[in-house]
C-alpha positions in Angstrom: 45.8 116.0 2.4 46.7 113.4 5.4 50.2 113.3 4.2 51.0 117.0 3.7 49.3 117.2 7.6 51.9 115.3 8.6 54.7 115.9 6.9 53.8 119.8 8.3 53.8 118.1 11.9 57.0 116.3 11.6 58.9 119.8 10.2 57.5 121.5 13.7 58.0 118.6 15.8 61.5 119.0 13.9 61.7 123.1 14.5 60.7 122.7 18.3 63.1 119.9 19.4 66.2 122.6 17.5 65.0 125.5 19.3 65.2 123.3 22.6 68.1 121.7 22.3 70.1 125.5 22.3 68.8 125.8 26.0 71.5 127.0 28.4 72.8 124.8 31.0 72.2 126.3 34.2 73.9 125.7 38.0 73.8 127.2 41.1 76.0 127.2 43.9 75.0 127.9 47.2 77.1 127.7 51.2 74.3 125.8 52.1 75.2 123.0 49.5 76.9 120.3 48.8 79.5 119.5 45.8 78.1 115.8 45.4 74.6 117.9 44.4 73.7 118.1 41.0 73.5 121.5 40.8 70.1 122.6 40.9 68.3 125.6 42.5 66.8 122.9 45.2 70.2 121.1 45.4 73.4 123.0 44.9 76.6 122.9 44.9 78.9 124.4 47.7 81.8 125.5 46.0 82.8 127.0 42.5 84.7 124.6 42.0 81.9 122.1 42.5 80.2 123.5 39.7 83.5 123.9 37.5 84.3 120.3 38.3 80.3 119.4 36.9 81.2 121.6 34.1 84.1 119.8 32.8 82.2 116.5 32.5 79.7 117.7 30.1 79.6 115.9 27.1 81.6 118.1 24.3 81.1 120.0 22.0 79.4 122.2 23.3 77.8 125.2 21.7 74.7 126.3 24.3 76.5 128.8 27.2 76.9 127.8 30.6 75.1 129.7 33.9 76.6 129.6 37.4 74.1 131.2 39.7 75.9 131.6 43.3 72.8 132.0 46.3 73.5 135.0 48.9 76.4 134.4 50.9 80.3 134.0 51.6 82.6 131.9 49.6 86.3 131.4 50.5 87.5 131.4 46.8 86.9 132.2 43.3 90.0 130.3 42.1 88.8 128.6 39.0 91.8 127.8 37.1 92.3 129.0 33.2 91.2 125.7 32.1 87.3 125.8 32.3 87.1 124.4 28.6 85.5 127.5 27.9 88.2 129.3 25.9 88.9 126.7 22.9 85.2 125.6 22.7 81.9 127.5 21.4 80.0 128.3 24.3 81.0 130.4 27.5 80.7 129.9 30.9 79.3 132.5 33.3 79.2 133.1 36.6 76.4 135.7 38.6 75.3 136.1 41.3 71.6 134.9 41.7 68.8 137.1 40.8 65.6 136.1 41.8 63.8 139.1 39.8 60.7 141.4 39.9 61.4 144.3 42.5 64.0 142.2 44.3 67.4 142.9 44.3 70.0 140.5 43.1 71.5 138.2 46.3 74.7 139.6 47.8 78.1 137.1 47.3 81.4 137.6 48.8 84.4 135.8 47.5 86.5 136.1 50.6 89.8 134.4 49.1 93.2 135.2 51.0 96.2 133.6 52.6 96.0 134.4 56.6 99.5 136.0 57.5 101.9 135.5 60.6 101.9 139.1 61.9 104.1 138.5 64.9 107.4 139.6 63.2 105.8 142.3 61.4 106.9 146.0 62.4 106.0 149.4 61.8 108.0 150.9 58.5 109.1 154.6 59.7 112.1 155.4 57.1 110.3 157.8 54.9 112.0 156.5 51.6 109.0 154.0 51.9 
């Protein structure tokens, strides 16, 4: 009786550390961070491409997604790249904005990505073939 007792707790031991182990990795990304962060909710990143960069040095394959939760604010760009590792690998990377639940509303992010422009030589177009 002792043996089939624990041959029943090794096969859930065995059950519980699979069902685990297909956790998703999660990150967050805040304006109040820092890219030499690890990531967490209490210490994140500054920048997508912080977490992108963290990302990239996971150990492969990988097969459980990937969460980037940006905090409320403004960041100046959103230019990942097309090489996130996500497209020729099993799992998917996505990034959200952070929702902290219940009756609160998800926080607010702005990608404000842009090239400033020299407007002293512009002028007014008035031919009406424009």
């Amino acid at each position: 009786m002792k043996s089939r007792t624990i041959k029943g707790l090794i096969v859930c031991a065995a059950v519980f550390c699979t069902v685990n182990s297909n956790a998703a990795i999660t990150y967050y990304v805040s304006p109040a961070g820092d890219d030499s962060n690890p990531g967490t909710i209490s210490e994140p990143f500054a920048t997508p491409t912080g977490a992108r960069n963290k990302i990239r040095t996971l150990p492969k394959p990988l097969t459980d997604d990937v969460f980037v939760y940006f905090r409320e604010g403004r960041y100046g760009s959103l230019a990942l790249g097309t090489d996130d590792g996500s497209e020729s690998l099993s799992f998917q990377i996505r990034y959200m904005a952070y929702d902290p639940g219940g009756d609160l509303e998800p926080e607010q992010v702005i990608f404000d990505g842009g090239v400033d422009l020299d407007l002293s030589s512009a002028y007014v177009v008035t031919d009406p073939a424009w």
